[in-house]
VOZAFI-164335 format. One record per residue (C-alpha): x, y, z; residue number from 1; residue in one letter. Coordinates in pm, 1 decimal. Example, Ala and Ser with C-alpha at 12.3 -4.5 7.8 and 13.67 -1.06 7.14 Angstrom:
! residues 2
xx / yy / zz / num / residuo
1230.0 / -450.0 / 780.0 / 1 / a .
1367.0 / -106.0 / 714.0 / 2 / s .
! end
This chain:
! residues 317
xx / yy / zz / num / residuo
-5116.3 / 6410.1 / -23736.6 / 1 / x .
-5374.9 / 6249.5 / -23971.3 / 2 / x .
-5645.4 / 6393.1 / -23723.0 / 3 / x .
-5511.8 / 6748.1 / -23652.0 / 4 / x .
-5473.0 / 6765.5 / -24072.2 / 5 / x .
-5809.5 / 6675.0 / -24077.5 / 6 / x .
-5948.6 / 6930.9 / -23831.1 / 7 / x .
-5744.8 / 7207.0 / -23969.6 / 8 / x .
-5892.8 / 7100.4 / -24302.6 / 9 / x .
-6207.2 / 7024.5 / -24246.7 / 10 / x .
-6491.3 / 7058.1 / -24496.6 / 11 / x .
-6240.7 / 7227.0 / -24753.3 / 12 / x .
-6029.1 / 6864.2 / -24807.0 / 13 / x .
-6100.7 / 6505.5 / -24969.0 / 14 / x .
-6139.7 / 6272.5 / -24690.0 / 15 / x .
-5763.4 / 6102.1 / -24692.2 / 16 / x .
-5544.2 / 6298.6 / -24898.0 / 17 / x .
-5232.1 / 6180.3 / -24759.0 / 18 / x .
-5246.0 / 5821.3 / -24684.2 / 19 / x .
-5122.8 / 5686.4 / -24311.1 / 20 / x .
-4817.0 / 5542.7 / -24482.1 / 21 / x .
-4723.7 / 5874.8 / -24574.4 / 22 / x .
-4831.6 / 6018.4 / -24273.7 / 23 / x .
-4584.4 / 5766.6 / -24149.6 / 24 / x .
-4337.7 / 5857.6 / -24322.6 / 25 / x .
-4412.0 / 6222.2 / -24222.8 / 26 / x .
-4345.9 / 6217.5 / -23888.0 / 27 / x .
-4022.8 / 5982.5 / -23932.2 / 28 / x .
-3871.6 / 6231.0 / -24118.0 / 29 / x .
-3946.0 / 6500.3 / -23831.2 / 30 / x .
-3752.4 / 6283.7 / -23590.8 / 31 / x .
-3492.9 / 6187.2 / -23793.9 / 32 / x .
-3454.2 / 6555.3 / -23847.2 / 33 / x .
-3455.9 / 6615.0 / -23488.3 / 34 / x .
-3230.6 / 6332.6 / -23382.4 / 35 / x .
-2940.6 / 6488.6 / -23507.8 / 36 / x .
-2864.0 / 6659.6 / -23177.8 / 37 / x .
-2600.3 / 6483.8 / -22986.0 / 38 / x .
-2672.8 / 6368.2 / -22681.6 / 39 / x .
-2963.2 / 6388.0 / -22363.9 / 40 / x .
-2780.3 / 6660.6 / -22253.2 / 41 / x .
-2821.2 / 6900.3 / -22602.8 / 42 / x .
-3238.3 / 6802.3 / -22572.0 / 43 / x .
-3274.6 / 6920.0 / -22239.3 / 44 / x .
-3505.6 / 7180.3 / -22429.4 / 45 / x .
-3671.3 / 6902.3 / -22648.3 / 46 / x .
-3758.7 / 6692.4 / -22313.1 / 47 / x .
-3896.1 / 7040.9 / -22104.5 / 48 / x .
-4153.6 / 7087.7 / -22447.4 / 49 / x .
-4216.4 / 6706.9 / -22460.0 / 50 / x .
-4306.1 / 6698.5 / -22083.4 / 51 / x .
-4506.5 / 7045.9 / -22120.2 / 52 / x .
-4692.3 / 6945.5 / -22398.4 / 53 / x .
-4799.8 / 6619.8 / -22242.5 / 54 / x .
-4949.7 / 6796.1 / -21942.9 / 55 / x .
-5143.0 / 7054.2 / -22148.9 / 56 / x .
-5288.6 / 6775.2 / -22372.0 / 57 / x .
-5363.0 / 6496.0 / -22133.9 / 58 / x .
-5538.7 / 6836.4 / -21910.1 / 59 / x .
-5740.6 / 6899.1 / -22207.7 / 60 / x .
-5867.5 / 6597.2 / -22316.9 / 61 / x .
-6015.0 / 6508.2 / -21972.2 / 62 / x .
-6158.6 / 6876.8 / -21946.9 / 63 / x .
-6303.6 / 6877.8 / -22281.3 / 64 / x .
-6478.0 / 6546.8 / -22215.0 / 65 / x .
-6600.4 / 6576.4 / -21919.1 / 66 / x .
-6723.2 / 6939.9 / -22038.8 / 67 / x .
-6897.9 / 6806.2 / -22275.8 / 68 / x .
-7279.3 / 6587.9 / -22292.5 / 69 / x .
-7197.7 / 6243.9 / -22271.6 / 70 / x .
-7329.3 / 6013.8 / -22530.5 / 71 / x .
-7671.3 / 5912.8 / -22467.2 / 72 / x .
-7583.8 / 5578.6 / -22498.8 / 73 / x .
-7321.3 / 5549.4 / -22204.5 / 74 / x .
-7310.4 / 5277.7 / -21976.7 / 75 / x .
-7097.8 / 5161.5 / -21711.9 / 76 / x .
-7217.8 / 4799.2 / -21671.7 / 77 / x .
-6982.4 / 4593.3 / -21551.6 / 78 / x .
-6840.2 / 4382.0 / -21884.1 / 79 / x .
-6921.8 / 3996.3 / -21768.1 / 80 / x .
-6660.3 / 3746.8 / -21832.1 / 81 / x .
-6718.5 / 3382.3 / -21908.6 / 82 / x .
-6556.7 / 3239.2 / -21573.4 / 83 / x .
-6325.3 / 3347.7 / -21341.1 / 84 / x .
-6030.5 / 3210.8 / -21548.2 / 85 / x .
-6096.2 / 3454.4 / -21773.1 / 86 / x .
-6185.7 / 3765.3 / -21597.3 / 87 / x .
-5840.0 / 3687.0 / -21393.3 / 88 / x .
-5641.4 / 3681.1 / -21738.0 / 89 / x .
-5771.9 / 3990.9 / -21864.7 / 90 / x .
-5645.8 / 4190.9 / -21563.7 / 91 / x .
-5373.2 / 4044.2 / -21593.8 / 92 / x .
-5370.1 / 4151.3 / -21979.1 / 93 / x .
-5461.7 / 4495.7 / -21869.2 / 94 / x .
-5186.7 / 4567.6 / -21559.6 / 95 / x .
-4932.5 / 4451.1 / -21838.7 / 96 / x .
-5080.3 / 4680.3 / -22122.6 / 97 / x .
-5060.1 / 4974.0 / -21837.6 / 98 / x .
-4673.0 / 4853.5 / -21714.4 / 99 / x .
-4582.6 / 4855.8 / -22089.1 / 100 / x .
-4701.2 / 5178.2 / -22147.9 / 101 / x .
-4638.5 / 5365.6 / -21770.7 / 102 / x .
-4264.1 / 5182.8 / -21679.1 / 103 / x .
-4112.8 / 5538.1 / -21654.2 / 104 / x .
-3794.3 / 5436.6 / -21832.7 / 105 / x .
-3728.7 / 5738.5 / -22009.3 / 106 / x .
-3758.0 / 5932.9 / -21707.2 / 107 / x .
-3466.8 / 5746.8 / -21515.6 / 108 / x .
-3265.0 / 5737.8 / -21819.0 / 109 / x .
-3258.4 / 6128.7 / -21875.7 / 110 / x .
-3211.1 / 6162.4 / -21486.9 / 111 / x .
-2901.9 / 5938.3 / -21482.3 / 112 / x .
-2785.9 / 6033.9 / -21768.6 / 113 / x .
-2759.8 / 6398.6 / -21748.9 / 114 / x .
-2766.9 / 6478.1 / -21355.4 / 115 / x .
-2348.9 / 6481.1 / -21265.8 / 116 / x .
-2222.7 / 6302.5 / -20990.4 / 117 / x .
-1945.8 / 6294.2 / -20757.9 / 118 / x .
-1820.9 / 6144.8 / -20451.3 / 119 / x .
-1879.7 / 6498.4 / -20264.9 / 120 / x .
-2258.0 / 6559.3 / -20442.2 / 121 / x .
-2371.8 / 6231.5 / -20490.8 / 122 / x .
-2665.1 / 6257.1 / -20787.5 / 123 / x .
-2921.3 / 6040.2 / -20596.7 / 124 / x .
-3039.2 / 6276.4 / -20356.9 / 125 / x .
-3153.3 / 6537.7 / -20594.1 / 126 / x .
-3244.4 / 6266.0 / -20816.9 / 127 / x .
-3494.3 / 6099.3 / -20569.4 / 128 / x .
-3614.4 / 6435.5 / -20576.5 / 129 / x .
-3667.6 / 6471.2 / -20924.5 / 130 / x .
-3820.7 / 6102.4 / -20942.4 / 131 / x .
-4099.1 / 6218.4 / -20664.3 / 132 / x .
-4149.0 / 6560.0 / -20842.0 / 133 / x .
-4193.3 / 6387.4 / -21228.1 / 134 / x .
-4436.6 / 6084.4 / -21071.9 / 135 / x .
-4606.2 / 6363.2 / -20920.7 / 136 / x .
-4690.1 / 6487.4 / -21195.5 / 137 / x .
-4737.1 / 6174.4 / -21436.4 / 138 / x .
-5053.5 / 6074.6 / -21179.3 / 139 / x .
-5181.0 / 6429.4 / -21209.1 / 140 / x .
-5215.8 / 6367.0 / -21569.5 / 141 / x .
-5296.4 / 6007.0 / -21581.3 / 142 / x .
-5573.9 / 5961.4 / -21322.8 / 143 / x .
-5796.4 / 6273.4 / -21423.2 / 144 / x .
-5767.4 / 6122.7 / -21797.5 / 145 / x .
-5858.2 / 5734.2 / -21633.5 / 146 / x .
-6127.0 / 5896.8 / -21408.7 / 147 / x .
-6280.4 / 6159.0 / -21641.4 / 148 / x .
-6258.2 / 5935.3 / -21927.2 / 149 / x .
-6473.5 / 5703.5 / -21800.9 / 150 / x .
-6708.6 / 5936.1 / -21660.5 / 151 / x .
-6765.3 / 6070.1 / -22038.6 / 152 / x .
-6763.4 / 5792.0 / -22183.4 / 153 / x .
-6785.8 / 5452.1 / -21981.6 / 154 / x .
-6808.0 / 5138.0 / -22207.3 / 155 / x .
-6806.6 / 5331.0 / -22527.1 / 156 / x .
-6466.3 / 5410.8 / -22523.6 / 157 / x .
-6326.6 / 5347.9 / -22815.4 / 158 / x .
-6016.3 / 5164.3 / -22924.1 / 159 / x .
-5791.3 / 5485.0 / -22949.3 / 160 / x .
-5864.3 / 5635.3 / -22640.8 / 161 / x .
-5976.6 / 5932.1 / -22477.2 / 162 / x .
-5871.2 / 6178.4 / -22769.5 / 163 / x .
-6030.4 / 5945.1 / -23068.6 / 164 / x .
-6334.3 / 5930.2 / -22884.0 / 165 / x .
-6319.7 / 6323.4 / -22815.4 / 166 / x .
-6326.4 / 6343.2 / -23212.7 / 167 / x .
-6531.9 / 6072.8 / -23270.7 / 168 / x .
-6792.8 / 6243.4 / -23024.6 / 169 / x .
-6706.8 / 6547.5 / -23003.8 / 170 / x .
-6623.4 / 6687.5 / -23316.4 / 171 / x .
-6854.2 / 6880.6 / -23378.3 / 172 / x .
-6894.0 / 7042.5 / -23023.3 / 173 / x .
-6593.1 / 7175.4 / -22977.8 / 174 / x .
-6409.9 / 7443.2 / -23159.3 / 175 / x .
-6162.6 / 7326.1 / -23397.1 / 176 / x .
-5898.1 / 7490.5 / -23285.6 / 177 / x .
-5919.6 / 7363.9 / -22921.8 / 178 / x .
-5952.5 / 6989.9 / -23133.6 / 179 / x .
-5650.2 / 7046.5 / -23315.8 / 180 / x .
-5429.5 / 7245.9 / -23064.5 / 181 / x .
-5487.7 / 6872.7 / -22826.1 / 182 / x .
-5371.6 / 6667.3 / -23166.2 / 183 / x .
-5051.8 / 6923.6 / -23211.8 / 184 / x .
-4970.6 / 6898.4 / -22868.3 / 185 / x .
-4976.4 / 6517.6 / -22913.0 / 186 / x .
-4733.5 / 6527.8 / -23198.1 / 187 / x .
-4456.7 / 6731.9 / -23073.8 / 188 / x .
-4458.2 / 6511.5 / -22734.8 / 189 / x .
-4454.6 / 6186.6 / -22928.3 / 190 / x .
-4149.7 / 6355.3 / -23136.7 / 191 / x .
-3951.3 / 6451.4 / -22841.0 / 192 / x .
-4004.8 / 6167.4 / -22662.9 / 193 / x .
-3851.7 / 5970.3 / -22971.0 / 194 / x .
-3584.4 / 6179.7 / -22925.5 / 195 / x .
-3514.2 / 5975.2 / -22562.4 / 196 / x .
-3603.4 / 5650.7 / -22600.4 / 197 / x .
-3330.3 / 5606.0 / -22880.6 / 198 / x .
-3062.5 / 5847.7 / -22796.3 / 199 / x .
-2942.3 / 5482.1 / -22587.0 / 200 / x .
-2964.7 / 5336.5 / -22944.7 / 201 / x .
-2805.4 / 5597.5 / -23104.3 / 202 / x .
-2479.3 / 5574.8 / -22807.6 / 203 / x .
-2461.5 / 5227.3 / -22922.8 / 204 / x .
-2411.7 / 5303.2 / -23257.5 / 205 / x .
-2126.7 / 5539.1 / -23220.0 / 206 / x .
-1996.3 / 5294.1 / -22930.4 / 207 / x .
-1989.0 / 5051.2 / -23166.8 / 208 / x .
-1860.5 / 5218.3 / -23457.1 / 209 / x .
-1503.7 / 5411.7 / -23226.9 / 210 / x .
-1476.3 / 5061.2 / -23073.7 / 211 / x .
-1361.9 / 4877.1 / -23451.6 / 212 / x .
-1237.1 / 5224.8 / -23613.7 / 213 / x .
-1054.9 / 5328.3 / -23311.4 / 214 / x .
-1168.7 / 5711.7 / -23432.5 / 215 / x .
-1417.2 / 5919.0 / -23353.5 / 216 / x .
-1750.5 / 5945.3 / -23452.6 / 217 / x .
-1780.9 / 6203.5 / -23746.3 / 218 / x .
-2079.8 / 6465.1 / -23774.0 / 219 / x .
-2189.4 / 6237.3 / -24096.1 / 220 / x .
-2098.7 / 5884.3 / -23970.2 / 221 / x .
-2307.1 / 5997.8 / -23640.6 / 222 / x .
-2576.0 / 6155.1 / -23927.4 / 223 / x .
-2586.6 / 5823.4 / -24124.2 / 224 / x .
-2689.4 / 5617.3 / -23807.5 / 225 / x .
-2958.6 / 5832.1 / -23688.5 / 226 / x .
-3153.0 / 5835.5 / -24021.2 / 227 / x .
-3074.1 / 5426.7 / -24084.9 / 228 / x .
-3240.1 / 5395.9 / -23708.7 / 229 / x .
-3503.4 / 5621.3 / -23806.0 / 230 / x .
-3622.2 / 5463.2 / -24121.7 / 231 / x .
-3591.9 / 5088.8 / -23987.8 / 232 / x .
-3829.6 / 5233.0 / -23744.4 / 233 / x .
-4035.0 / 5368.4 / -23959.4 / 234 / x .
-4027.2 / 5013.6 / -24158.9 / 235 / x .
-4116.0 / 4822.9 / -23891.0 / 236 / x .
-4425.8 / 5049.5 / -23808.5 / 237 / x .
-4519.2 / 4995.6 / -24115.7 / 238 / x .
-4460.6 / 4657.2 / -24197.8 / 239 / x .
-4547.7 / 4531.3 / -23839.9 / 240 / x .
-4899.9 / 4718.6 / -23760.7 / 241 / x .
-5050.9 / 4502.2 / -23491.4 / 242 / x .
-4721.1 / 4498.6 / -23270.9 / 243 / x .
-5001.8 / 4735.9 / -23078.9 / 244 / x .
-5166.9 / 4391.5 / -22952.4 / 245 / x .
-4866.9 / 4260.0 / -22821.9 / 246 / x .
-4904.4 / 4551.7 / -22556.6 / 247 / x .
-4976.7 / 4331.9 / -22306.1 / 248 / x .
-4730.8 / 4062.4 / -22341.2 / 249 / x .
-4417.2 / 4329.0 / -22398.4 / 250 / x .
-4543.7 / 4484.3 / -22095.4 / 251 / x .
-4516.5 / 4217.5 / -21861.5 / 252 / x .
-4214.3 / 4086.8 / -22061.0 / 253 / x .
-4013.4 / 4390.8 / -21998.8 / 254 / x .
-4161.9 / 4422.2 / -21623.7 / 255 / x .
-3814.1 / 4281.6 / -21478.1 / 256 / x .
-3596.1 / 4587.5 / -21607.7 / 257 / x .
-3812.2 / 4833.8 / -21364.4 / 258 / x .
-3922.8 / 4594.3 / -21079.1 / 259 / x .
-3632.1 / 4313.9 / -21037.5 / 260 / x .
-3339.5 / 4407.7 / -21201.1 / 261 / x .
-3278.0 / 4712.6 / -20956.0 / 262 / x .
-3310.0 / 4568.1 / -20663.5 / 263 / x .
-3062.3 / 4271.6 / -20826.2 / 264 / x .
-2821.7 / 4511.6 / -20896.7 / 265 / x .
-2819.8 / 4657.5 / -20577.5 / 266 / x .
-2769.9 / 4305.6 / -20411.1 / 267 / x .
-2447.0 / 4257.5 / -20631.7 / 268 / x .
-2369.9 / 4608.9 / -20540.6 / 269 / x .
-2387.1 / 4634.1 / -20186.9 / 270 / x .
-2332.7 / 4345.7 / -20083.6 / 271 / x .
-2576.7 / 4329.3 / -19751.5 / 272 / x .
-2601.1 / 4086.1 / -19515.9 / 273 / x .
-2766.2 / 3756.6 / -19533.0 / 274 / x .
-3102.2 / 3746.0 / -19390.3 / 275 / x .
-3056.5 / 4158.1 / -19290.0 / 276 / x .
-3368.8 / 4388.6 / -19311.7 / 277 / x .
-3242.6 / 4529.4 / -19652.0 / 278 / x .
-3162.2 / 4171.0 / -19787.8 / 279 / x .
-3496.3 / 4031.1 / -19696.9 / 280 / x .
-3664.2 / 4358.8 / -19890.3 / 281 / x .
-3456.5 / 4396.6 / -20185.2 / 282 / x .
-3500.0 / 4021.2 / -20256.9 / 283 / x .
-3898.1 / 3999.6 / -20174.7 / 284 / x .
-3931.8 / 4310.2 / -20402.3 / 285 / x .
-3706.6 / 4155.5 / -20695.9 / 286 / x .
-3901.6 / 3814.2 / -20646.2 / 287 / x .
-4291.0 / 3963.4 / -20624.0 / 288 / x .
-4160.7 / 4176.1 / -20924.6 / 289 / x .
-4061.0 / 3872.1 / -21150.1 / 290 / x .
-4374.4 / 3693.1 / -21043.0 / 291 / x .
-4601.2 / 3966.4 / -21146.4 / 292 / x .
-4404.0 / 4038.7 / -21487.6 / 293 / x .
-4502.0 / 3597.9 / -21563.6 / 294 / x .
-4891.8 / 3671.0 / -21459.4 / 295 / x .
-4893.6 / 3953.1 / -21686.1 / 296 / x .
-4703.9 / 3782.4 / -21974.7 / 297 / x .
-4951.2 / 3478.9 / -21907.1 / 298 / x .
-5270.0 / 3703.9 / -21916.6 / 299 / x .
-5107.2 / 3893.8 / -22270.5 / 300 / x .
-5007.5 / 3486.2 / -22393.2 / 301 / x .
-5417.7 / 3438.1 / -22339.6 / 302 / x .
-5534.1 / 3732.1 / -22461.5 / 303 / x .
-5400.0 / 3692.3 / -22801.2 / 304 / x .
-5477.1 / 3316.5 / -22785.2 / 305 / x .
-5869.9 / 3363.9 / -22654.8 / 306 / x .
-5908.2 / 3689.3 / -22895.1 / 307 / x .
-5661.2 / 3627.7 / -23205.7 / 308 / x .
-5472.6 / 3853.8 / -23367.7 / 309 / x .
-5487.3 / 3974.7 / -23712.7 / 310 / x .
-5159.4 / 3958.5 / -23914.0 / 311 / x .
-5180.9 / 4261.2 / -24149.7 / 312 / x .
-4852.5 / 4310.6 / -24295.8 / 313 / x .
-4762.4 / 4671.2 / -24430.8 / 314 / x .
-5142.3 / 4720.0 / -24410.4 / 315 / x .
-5174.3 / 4985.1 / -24091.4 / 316 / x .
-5473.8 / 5110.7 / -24004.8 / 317 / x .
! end
């Protein structure tokens, strides 16, 4: 938002008129305002523009950049690492900064969640479905922005990504309003997808709150939750900055609830025979998928160890 203000700016504006604080508290506010819809089924609409929006800006990035001159300082050396230790814990670092951020929760949750069900039309046909079609579609956004990105701009890639170093780069090459449409586009995915990843919170809340009233959850009381979730939120973004370098360690902590869990639950479930086909697959994949969610918390444990981490409180960048 601070970026697309910026751009739409430009020359015409002080250089930070609006601090990121407030630029924090900016885009809470949107949310909250948002949240106030009732469940995943009433932001069916919200989830269509969030999913939209993020194909049309991660298509643009990569086709701006690699439309564009790359710097003439571009390289794509190899980066050397000390020993082997540590070019194994960096991978490890990395596939747990990429599970954190590419786990595909919100999907399942708005499939399962909305989809209905019965014993006649079982959900998880269609929903396999669905799952293919929406993975489908997450790799033709995500490896166009891995491969192009690197293309434009190998080792100089900066610490925001591919759309700070489209600005950073590309600023002034590039109409603004192709710049700031990207930035837009950004912010009303980031708001929808908000929108999903707490409406679980949110059915706590009310759970919670019918469970020791024994009434239901008025338009207000419901009202009142959504904006206290919202601005603790917004507190902890702002008092908690470099959460953003625990990426890695989340990552491979929260591994388990995509890649072991299931196939736990299905054991319970089901029931199958000892030492069957689907026993011997359903535990392998529950067992490789804890051990891989340790290596990455181990490689995220010695990245912030080998490279430190800077404790800014209510300082963010």
């Amino acid at each position: 938002m601070k970026l697309f203000y910026q751009i739409v700016c430009g020359p015409l504006c002080t250089p930070s008129p609006i601090s990121t604080v407030e630029w924090y508290l900016v885009f809470t506010s949107l949310a909250v305002i948002l949240s106030q819809l009732p469940n995943l089924n009433s932001i069916a609409g919200l989830s269509l523009i969030g999913g939209a929006t993020a194909i049309m800006y991660c298509t643009m990035s990569w086709v701006l950049s690699v439309s564009q001159q790359r710097p003439a300082a571009v390289s794509y050396e190899q980066v050397r690492s000390t020993s082997f230790g540590s070019s194994l814990f960096s991978t490890l670092n990395a596939l747990g900064i990429i599970a954190f951020a590419f786990r595909g929760h919100n999907l399942s949750l708005e499939i399962q969640a909305t989809m209905p069900s019965t014993f006649k039309h079982p959900a998880h046909v269609p929903m396999w479905r669905g799952a293919k079609a929406a993975y489908l579609l997450i790799a033709m956004c995500i490896f166009p922005v891995a491969i192009g990105g690197y293309w434009a701009y190998g080792n100089m890639m900066p610490a925001g990504g591919i759309l700070t170093a489209l600005y950073i780069f590309h600023g002034h090459d590039i109409s603004r309003g192709l710049l700031a449409a990207t930035f837009l586009l950004v912010v009303f995915n980031c708001l929808s997808s908000f929108q999903i990843y707490s409406m679980p919170v949110f059915d706590s809340f009310e759970a919670f709150y019918t469970g020791r009233t024994n009434r239901p959850c008025s338009v207000w009381v419901r009202s009142g939750f959504r904006i206290f979730y919202g601005f603790i939120s917004l507190f902890i973004g702002i008092a908690l900055p470099f959460l953003s370098s625990l990426a890695g360690l989340l990552g491979g902590l929260t591994l388990p609830v995509t890649f072991a869990y299931p196939c736990f639950m299905w054991i319970c479930i089901k029931k199958p025979e000892r030492f069957s086909y689907s026993w011997y697959v359903n535990w392998g994949l529950a067992l490789l998928g804890t051990a891989f969610s340790l290596a990455s918390s181990v490689g995220g444990v010695w990245s912030i160890i080998n490279t430190g981490m800077k404790l800014k409180f209510f300082k963010p960048n």
